[in-house]
Structure formats: structure tokens, C-alpha cells
C-alpha positions as CSV (number, residue, x, y, z in Angstrom):
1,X,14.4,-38.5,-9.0
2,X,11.4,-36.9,-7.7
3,X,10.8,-35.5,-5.3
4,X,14.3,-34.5,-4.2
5,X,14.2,-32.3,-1.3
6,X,17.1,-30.0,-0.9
7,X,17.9,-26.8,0.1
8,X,16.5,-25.0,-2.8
9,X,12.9,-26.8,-2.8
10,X,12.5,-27.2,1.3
11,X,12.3,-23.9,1.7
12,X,9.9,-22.8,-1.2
13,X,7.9,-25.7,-0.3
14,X,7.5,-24.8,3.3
15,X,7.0,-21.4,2.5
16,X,4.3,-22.2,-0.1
17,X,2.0,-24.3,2.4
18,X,2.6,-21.1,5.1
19,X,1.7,-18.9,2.5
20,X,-1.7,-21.0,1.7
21,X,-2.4,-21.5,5.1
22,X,-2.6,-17.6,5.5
23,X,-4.8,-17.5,3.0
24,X,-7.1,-19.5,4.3
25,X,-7.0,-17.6,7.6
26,X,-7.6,-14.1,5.4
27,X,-10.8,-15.7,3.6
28,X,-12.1,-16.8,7.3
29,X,-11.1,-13.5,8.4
30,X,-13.1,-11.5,5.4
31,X,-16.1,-14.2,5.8
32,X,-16.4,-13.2,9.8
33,X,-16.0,-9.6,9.4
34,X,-17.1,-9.0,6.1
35,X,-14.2,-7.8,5.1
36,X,-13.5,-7.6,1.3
37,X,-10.1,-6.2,2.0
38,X,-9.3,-9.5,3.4
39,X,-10.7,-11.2,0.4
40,X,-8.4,-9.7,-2.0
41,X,-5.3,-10.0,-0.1
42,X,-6.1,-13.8,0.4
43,X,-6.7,-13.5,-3.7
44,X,-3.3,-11.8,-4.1
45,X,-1.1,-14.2,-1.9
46,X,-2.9,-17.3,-3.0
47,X,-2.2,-16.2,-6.7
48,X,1.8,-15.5,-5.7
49,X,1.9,-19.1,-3.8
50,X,0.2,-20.7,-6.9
51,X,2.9,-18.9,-9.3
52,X,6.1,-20.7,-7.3
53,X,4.8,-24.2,-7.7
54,X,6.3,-24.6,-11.0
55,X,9.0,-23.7,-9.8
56,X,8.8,-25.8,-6.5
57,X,8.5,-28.7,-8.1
58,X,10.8,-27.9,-10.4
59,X,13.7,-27.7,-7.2
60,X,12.4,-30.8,-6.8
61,X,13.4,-33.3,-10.0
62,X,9.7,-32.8,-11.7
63,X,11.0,-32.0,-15.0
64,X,14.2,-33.8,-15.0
65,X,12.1,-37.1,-13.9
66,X,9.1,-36.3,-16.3
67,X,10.4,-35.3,-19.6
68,X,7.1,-34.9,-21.1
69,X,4.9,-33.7,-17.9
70,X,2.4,-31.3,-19.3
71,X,2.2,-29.8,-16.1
72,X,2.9,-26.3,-17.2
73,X,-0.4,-26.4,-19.3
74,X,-2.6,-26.3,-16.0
75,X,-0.3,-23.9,-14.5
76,X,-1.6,-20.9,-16.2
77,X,-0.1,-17.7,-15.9
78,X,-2.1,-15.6,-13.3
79,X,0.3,-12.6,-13.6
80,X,-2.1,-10.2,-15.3
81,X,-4.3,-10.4,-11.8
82,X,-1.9,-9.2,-9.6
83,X,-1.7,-5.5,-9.8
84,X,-5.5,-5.3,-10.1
85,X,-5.6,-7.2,-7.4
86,X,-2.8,-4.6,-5.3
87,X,-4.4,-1.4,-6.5
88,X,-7.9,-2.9,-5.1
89,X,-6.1,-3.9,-1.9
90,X,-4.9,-0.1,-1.6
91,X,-8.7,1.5,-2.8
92,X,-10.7,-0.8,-0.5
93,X,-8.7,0.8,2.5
94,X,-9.5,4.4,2.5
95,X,-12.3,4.4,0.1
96,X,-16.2,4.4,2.0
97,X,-18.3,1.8,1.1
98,X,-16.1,-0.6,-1.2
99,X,-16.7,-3.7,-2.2
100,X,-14.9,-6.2,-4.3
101,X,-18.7,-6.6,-6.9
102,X,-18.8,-7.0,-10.1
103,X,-17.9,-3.7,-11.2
104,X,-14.0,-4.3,-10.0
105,X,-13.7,-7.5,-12.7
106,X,-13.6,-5.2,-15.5
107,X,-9.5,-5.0,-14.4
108,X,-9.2,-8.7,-14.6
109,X,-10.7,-8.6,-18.5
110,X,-6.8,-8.8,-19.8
111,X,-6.3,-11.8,-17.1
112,X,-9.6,-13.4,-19.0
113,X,-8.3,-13.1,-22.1
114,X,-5.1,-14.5,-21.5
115,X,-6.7,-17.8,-19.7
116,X,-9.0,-18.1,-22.5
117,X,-6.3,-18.1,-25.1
118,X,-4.1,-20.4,-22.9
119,X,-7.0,-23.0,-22.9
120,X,-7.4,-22.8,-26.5
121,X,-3.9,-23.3,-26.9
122,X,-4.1,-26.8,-25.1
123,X,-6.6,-28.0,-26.9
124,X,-5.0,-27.6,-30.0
125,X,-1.9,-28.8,-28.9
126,X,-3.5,-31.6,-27.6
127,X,-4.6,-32.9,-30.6
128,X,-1.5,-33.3,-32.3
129,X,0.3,-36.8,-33.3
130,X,3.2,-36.1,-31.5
131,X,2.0,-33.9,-28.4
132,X,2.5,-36.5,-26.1
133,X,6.4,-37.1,-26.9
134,X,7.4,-33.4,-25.8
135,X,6.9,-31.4,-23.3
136,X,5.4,-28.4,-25.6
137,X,3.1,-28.7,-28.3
138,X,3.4,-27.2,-31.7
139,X,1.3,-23.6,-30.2
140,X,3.1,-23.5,-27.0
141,X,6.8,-24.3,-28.5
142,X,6.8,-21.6,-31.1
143,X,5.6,-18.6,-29.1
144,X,8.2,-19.8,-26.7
145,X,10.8,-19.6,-29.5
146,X,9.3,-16.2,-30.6
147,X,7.0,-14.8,-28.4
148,X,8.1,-15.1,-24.9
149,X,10.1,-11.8,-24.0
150,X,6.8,-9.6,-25.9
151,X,4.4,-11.5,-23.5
152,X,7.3,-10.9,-20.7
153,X,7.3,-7.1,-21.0
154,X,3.3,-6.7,-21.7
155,X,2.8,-8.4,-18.3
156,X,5.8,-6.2,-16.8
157,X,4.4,-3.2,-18.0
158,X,1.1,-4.1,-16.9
159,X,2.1,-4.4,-13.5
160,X,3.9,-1.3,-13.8
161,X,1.3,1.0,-14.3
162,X,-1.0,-0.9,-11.8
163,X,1.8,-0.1,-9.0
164,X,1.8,3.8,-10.0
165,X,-2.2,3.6,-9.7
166,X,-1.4,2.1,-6.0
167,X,1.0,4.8,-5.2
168,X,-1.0,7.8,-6.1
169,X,-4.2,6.3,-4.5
170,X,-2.1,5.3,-1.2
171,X,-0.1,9.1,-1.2
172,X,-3.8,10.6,-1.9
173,X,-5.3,8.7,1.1
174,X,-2.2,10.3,3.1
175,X,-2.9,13.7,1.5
176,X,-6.8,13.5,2.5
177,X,-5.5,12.1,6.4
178,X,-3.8,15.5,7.0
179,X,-7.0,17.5,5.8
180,X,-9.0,16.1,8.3
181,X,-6.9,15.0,11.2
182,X,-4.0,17.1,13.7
183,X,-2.6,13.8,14.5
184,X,-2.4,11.2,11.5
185,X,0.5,8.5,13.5
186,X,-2.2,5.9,14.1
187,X,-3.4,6.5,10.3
188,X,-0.4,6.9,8.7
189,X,-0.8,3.0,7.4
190,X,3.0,2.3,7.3
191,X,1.6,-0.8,6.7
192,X,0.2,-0.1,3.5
193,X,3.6,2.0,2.5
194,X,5.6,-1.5,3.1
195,X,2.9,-3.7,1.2
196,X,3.5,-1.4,-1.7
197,X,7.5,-1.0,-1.3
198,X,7.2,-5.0,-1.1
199,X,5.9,-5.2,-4.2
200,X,7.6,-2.5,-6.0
201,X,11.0,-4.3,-5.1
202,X,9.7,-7.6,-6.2
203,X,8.7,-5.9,-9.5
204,X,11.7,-4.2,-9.9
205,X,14.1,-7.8,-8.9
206,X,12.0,-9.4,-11.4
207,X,12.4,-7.0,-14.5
208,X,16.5,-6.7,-13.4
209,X,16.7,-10.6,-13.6
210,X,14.5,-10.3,-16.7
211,X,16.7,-7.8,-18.5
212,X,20.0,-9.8,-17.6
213,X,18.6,-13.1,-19.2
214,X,17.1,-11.5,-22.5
215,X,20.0,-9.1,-23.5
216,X,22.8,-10.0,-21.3
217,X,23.6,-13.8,-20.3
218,X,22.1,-16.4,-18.7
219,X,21.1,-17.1,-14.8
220,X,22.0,-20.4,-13.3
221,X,18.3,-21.8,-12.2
222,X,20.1,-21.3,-8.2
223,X,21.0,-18.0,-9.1
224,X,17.2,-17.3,-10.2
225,X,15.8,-18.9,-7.0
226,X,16.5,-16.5,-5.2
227,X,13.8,-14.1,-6.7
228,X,11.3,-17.1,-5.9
229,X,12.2,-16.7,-2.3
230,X,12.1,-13.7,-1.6
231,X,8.7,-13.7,-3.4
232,X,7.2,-16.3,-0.7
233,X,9.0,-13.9,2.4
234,X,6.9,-11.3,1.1
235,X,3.8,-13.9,1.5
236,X,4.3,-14.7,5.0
237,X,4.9,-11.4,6.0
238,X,2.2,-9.6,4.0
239,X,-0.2,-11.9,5.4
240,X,0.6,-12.2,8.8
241,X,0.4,-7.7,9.0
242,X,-2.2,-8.2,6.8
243,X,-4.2,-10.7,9.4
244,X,-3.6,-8.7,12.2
245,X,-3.4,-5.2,11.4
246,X,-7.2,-3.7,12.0
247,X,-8.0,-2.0,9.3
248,X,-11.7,-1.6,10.7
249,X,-10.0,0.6,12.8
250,X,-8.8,3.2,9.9
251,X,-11.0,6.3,9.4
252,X,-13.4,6.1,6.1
253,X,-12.4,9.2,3.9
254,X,-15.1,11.3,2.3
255,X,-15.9,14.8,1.5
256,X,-16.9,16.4,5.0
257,X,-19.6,18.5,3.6
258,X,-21.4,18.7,7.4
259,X,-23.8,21.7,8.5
260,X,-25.4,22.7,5.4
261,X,-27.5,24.2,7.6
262,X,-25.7,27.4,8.2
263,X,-25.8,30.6,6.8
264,X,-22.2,30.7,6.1
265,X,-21.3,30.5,2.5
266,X,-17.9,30.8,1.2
267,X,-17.1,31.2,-2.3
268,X,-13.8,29.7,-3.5
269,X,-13.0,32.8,-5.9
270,X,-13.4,35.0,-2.7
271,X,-10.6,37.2,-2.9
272,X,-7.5,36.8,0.1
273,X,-8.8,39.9,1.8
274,X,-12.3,38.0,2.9
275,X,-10.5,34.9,3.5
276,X,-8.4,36.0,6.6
277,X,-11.7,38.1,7.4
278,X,-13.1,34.5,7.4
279,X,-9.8,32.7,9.2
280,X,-9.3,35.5,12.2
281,X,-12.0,34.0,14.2
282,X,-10.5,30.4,13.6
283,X,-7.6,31.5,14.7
284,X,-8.7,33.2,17.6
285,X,-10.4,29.6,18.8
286,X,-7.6,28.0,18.3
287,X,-5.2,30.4,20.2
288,X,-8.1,31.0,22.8
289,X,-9.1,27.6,24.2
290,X,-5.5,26.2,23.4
291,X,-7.6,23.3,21.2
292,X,-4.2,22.2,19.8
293,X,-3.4,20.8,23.1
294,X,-6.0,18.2,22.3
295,X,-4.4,15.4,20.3
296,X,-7.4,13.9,19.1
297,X,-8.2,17.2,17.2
298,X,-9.9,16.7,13.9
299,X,-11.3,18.9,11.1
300,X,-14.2,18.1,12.2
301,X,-14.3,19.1,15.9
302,X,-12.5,22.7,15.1
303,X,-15.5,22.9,12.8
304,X,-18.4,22.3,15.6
305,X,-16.6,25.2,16.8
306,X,-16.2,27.6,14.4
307,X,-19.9,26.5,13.6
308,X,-18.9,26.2,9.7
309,X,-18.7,23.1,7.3
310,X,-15.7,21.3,7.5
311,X,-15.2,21.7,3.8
312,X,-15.4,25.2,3.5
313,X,-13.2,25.2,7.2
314,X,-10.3,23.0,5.4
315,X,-10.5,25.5,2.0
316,X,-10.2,28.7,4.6
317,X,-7.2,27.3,6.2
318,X,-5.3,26.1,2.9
319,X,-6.1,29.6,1.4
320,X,-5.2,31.5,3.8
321,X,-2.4,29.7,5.3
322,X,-1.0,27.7,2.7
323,X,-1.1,24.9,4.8
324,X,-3.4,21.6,5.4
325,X,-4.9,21.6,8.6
326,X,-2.7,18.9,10.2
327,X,0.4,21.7,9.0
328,X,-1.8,24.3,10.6
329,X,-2.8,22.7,13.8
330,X,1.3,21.1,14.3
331,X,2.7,24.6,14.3
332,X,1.2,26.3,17.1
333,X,2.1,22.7,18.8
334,X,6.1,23.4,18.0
335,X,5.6,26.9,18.9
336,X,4.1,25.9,22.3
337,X,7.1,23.1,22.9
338,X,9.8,25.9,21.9
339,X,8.4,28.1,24.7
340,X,8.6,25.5,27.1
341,X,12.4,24.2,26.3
342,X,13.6,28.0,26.4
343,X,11.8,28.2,30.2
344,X,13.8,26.8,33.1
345,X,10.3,25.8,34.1
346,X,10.0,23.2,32.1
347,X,13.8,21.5,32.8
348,X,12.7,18.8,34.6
349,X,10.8,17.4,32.3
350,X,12.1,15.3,29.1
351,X,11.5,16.6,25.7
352,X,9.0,13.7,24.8
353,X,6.6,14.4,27.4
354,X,6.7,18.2,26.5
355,X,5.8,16.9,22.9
356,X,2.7,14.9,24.2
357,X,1.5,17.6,26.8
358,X,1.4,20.2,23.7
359,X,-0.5,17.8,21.3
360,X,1.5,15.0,19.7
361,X,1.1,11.4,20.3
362,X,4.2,10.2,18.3
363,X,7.8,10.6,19.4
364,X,7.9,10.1,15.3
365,X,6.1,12.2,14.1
366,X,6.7,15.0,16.7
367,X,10.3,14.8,15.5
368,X,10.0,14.7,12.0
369,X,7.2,17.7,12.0
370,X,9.8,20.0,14.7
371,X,12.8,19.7,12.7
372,X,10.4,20.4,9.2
373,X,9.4,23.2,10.6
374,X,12.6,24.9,12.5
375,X,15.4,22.7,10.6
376,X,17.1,21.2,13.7
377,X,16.4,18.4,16.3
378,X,14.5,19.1,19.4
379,X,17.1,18.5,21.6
380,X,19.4,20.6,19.6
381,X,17.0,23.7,20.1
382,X,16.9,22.7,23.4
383,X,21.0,23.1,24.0
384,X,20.8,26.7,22.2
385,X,18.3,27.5,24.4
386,X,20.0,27.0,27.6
387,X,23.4,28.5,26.2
């Protein structure tokens, strides 16, 4: 009978009316703020709450009590949305100026398509003599029969190639963090890595328990709840980081192409000769006023004073170091710690606190860049040191 509350639809019901109640918070979120990052995330988790109704109800006796409910009609597939809708998620993060116009729907074109052909599918169904004494019309039952796994993969691989868009754009936003800043912890968006893993695991549960269904046997429906579950976890915990993590707060990436005004002019086929020509005065400011003390350095702020564009400042230093100025700027910070844990000067004082007085801000990230750069801990150098 429905409904039948048990423990497999309690929880995917609860879940469900969490997840939409988030969503609602996003949209009032993106409407007070206007924030069209908010917008799409609400879009996202609404369309994977909407997906699990089926199979809510389902938990709960719909199909067994309704043999002919033609419920599944109105629940169109939304599918084809959702990676759009993650790889604009990821974009309208670090990109200046984006917004969620018209130009963005040509990704949700396929999604169109597939909504329009489902309609029409109905309404020929519809009007057949016996479409009211099944559950599938004539349409609907044969591409069931013939055409499910096709659709199956075409959405899978769909999604697929949506989620490598999302990686490179998230791993580029990363890449152009460490051009312009000395410290990137408070921009390192972890929280943008685990939206993405998320949804990567998701994709890849869903094609594992697609491939053992299709080629190899069958799932009990409990044993294929599971992926339904973990799908509404994601929800609630996507939208609750989501809600509160301030993304106004996250620097706008651009070309830095600041002080056009100077006479300085550096052409990238310059031969390596003229670019240390160019770099030894950097280097000398740097070394001089000790500016990688500061852990709110920036590409920007070493340019002021070097008095040169920041563009052609961040092409000197990969040229002629080989390294991104956030590599550049972090190694005269490990050299300055290393001086100080080999001097019984500094004894007293922990190794974290030597880490922030020479220019991190991240018992993380001071870690992972010390041992990257000398291949042991700091507190292992720190022993050698003293014996």
C-alpha cells in the first residue's frame, strides 16, 4: 500500500525535502546578493532532489499500488543539465564578470531536445486504445526494450566530458592563483576540489552500478538504493558549504596588464641573457626589504615595486626561474625558516610560528611547500640540525 514508509524511503524522503529546502535558501541567497553562482547550484541540487522522487516514491509502494501510474511521463529525465550546470558552477567562480545570460543555455540545447522529444512521446502514447491499461505506451515501451542502455551511455558520456571541462577550468583557476598570489591557503577553494570529487564519485558509482546491471547481473532495488542515498548526502552537504562558503570573498582572475604607462617593454623572444638582466633587480627587492616576510604578498604589490606590469613581472620570473611566483616567493620563505631552525636562537620557539613570522599563513601549506622543496618534514630538518 502506499505510502509505506520504511527504512529505504524515510530517509530519501527526508533527505529530498532537506535538499529542496536548501535550495530555496540558495535562490534567496543569489536574489540578495546577486549571486548567479548561487543560482546555479540551487539549479543543480534542485535538479538531483527532482531525479530521486521516482525513486522515493517508488520505496514507498507507488508502483506496486498503481500498476498503471503514468507518473514517470512527467518525471522527465533532467540528466543532460547537470554537468552544464557543474562546469558553470566551477566558471562562475574564478571567472570576472560572469553571469548565468542567455549565452550559457546554448549547453542545455541537448537537455531541450531530449524534453521536447519526451513530450512528443506522451502525446503519442497518449493516444493510443490501450495506453491507459499499462504503465508504458507503445513509444515509451519499445525504446525501453531497445533503446535504454544507448540513451544510458550518451547521458554518461555526456556528463563525462562536462566533469573533465570542470577539472581543467578548476586546476587552471589554481594554476592562475599561484601567478598572482605568495599565499594561495584562503584561495585554494578546497571547497570547489570536494564539489568536484563529489560528483566525480557519484558519476563513477553510477556508471559501476550501470555496467554490472547491463553486462553482468542484476541489482536487488535495496542494493541500488544505495546510489540514491548517497546522491541526496551529496545534496545536503553541497548546499550547506555551498550556503555558507563566501565566495564574494575569492579573488576575480584576469590578465594583470597594470602600468602601461611605463617605459619598460619586454619582449617574450628576449633571449635568457636580458631576462636575468631584467630579474636581478627583482631579486635584489626581494632579498633587500625581506618582502617575503609579508604574507599578503601579491604579484601585484612586488610589481608597484619593481615599477613594471605585473604581466611582464610574472613572465620575467617564470623565464628566468622556472618557477610561478607563489614557487618564487615560498623559497626564500623555506630558506629563511631553515636558517632559523639551524640557530639555537631560534629554540624557543615552535616550528609553526617560525613558518608564520617568515611568510606563511598555513600550517598546510607551509608543510606541504618545505618538504616539496627540501624532501623531508620540518621537524625532521630541525632534529639534523641540532645533531
Amino acid at each position: 500500500m502506499f505510502p509505506d514508509f520504511n527504512i529505504f524511503s524515510v530517509p530519501l524522503l527526508l533527505l529530498i525535502i532537506q535538499g529542496l529546502i536548501l535550495v530555496g535558501i540558495l535562490i534567496k541567497k543569489s536574489k540578495s546578493k546577486k549571486d548567479d553562482s548561487s543560482l546555479i547550484l540551487a539549479i543543480l541540487l534542485f535538479l538531483t532532489c527532482y531525479h530521486r522522487i521516482s525513486y522515493a516514491i517508488g520505496f514507498m509502494g507507488w508502483y506496486d499500488t498503481f500498476r498503471t501510474t503514468k507518473i514517470n511521463y512527467f518525471l522527465i529525465s533532467m540528466g543532460l543539465c547537470i554537468g552544464p550546470l557543474i562546469y558553470l558552477y566551477i566558471k562562475s567562480i574564478g571567472e570576472k564578470g560572469f553571469t548565468f545570460d542567455r549565452s550559457k543555455w546554448i549547453h542545455f540545447l541537448p537537455a531541450l531536445v531530449y524534453m521536447i522529444c519526451s513530450i512528443g512521446i506522451f502525446l503519442y502514447d497518449s493516444r493510443q486504445p490501450d495506453f491507459h491499461q499499462s504503465q508504458n505506451g507503445i513509444i515509451t515501451q519499445w525504446i525501453l526494450e531497445n533503446l535504454s542502455t544507448f540513451i544510458t551511455i550518451v547521458f554518461s558520456l555526456h556528463l563525462f566530458v562536462y566533469l573533465i571541462f570542470s577539472f581543467r577550468h578548476y586546476y587552471k583557476i589554481r594554476s592562475k592563483l599561484e601567478h598572482q598570489f605568495s599565499n594561495t591557503y584562503k584561495f585554494e577553494l578546497r571547497w570547489l576540489r570536494n564539489f568536484l570529487f563529489l560528483f566525480a564519485f557519484l558519476f563513477v558509482y553510477d556508471s559501476l552500478q550501470l555496467i554490472t546491471i547491463n553486462f553482468i547481473f542484476d541489482l536487488h532495488w535495496t542494493q541500488e538504493w544505495w546510489y540514491e542515498f548517497f546522491s541526496l548526502v551529496v545534496v545536503i552537504y553541497v548546499g550547506i558549504k555551498g550556503f555558507f562558503t563566501p565566495m564574494e570573498d575569492l579573488p576575480l582572475l584576469e590578465p594583470a596588464l597594470l602600468y602601461t604607462n611605463t617605459h619598460i617593454s619586454i619582449n617574450p623572444e628576449v633571449s635568457s641573457i636580458d631576462i636575468q638582466k631584467q630579474l636581478a633587480p627583482i631579486i635584489k627587492i626581494v632579498e633587500s626589504e625581506a618582502l617575503y616576510l609579508d604574507s599578503n604578498l601579491t604579484l601585484t604589490k612586488l610589481a608597484r615595486k619593481a615599477n613594471i606590469p605585473s604581466s611582464q613581472l610574472s613572465m620575467i620570473i617564470n623565464k628566468g626561474k622556472s618557477q610561478n611566483f607563489n614557487e618564487f616567493i615560498n623559497e626564500y620563505r623555506v630558506t629563511s625558516i631553515k636558517e632559523k631552525l639551524m640557530s639555537i636562537e631560534f629554540d624557543h620557539l615552535s616550528i609553526l610560528a617560525l613558518a608564520f613570522d617568515s611568510g606563511f599563513n598555513s600550517k598546510a601549506t607551509f608543510n606541504r611547500v618545505f618538504k616539496k622543496m627540501d624532501g623531508n618534514s620540518p621537524s625532521f630538518y630541525r632534529k639534523r640540525s641540532q645533531s
